[in-house]
C-alpha positions as CSV (number, residue, x, y, z in Angstrom):
1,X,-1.0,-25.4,-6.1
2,X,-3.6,-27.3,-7.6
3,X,-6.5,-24.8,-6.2
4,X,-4.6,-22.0,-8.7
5,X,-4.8,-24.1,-11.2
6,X,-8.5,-24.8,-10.6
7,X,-8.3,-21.0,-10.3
8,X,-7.0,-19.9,-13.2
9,X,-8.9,-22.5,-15.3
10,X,-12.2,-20.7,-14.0
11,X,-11.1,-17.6,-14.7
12,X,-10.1,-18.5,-18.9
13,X,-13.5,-20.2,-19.1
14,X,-15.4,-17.1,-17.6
15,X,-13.6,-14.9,-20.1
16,X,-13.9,-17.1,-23.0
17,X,-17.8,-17.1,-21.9
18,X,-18.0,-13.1,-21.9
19,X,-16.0,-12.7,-25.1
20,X,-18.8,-14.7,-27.1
């Protein structure tokens, strides 16, 4: 599902953003 993929791309860049 292309939608989970937007998903889960979201989500990585949101946790690479609070790591740093």
């Amino acid at each position: 599902y292309p939608n989970d993929s937007a998903k889960l791309a979201l989500a990585m860049q949101t946790g690479l953003t609070r790591n740093q």
